[in-house]
N, C-alpha and C positions, 0 to 999 in steps of 0.2 A: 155090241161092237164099238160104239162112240166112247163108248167110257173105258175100254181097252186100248184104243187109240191114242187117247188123251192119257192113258197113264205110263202108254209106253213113249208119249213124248215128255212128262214129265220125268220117268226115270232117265229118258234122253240130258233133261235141261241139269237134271242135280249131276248128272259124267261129266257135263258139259264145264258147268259150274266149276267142279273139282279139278279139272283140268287145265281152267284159266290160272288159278294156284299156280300152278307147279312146271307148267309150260309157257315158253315165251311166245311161241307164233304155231299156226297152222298151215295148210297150203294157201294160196293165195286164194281168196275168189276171183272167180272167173269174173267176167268185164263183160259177158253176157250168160244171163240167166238159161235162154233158151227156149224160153215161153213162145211159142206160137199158137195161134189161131185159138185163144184163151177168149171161153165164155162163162159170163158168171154163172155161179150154181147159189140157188137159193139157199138160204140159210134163217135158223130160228131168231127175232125178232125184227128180220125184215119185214116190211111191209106192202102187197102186191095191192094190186089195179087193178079189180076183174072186170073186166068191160063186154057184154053180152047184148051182140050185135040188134039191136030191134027189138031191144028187153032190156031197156032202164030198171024198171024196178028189183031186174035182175045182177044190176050193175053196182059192185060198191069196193071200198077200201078195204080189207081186211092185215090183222097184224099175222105173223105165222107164229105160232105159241109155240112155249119153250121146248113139246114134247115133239115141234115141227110140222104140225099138222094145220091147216085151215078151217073154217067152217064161213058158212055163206048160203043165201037161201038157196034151198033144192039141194045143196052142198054138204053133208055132214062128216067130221074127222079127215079129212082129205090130204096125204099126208104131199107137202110140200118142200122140205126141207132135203136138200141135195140133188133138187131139178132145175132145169133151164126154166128158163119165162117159159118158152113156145111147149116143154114135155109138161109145164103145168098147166100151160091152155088146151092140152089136147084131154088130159085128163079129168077137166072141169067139162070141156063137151059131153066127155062120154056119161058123165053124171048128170047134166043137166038135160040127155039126151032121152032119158025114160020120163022127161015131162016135159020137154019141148021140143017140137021138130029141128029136127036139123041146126041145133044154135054153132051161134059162130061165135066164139071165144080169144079175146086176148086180153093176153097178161101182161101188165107194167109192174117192175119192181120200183119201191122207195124205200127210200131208210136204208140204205147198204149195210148191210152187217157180214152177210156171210156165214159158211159153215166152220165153224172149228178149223178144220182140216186147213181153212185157205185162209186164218186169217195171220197178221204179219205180228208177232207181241217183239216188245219193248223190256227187255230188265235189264235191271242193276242201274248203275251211274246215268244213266237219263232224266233231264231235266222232269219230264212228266214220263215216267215207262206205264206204258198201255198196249191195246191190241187193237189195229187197224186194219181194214178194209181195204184185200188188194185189189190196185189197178193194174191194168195192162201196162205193161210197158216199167212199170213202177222202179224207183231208184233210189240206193242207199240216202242218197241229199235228201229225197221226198219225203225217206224215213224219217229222218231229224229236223225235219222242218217242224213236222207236225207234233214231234215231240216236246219241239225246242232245246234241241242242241243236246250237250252232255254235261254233267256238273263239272266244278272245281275239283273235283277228288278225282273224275276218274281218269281210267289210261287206256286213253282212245285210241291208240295203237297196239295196244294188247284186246281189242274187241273182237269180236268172233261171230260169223254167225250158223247155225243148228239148221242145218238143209233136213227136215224132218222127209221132204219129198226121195229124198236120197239116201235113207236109211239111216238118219241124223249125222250125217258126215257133216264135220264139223272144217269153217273156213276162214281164214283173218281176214281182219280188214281194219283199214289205217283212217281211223275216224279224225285222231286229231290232226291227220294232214290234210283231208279232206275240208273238217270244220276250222280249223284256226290258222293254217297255210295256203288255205283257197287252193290246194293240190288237185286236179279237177281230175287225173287219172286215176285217185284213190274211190273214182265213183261207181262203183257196179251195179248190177241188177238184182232185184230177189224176186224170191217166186214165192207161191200161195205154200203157207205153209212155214216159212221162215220163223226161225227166235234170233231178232239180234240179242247178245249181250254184250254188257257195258262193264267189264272191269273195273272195282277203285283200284287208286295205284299206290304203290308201296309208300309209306313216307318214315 
């Protein structure tokens, strides 16, 4: 299923791609995403906290391996990748539950990384294009912060970005009025799941 996903957003990203060619603009992005009541869901190479109330030796850091899954003592293959903190601590009880009474279980996530599904990628003309770890509330400026901006080449008013949440509906957005005109309206929201792309421009 994950590798179906990701290939149907890659065939998403190369329409997408092809499209920037040939077309000047998209519908606008919306100015709110519409994300509410957004909880992280784990993902493969975060790393959790399993804290087991009056059982230190039961207590430790683990990474969640690429195939998603945990391990931990009492703990074997445990699969963790596309749960909440709280649905992996209930699920760590009930394993740790056939060798020890009644444990009490919670989970701390670190290392953000996230699933596939939600994380925010970067291409074309971007100073560093990557894929980041959304936050709530999260916003185009936030995007390029972390990128550091867009290059000399590109046409940051021919940029777009790939709502893969919405059936990869695709939406502009005016990056070099945002970045080089301090246009604060050009700022909107993404959600978990976004491609911005970064157009170069004709020369």
């Amino acid at each position: 299923m994950g590798n179906r996903i990701r290939l149907g957003i890659f065939a998403g990203l190369l329409a997408a791609l092809a499209g920037c060619a040939t077309q000047s603009s998209f519908p606008p992005a919306p100015v709110s995403a519409g994300v509410q009541d957004y909880t992280y869901i784990i993902g493969a190479g975060d790393s959790v906290n399993i804290i087991v109330w009056r059982n230190p030796e039961l207590s430790m850091s683990v990474p969640v391996r690429p195939d998603g899954k945990i391990a931990a003592p009492l703990v074997e293959e445990l699969p963790a990748q596309g749960k909440t903190s709280t649905e992996l601590a209930r699920d760590v009880e009930k394993q740790l539950g056939k060798y020890v009474r009644d444990p009490v279980v919670t989970v701390l996530v670190n290392g953000f990384v996230g699933p596939y599904s939600e994380q925010i990628r970067v291409v074309g003309e971007a100073a560093k294009p990557q894929f980041l770890s959304y936050k709530k509330n999260m916003t185009l400026l936030d995007v390029m912060i972390v990128v550091g901006g867009i290059t000399d080449f590109a046409d940051g008013n021919r940029a777009s970005i790939l709502r893969t949440s919405e059936g990869n509906k695709q939406y502009s957005v005016r990056l070099k009025d945002l970045l080089k005109r301090g246009d604060v309206s050009a700022n909107v929201e993404v959600k978990p799941g976004d491609i911005l792309i970064v157009p170069q421009g004709l020369f």
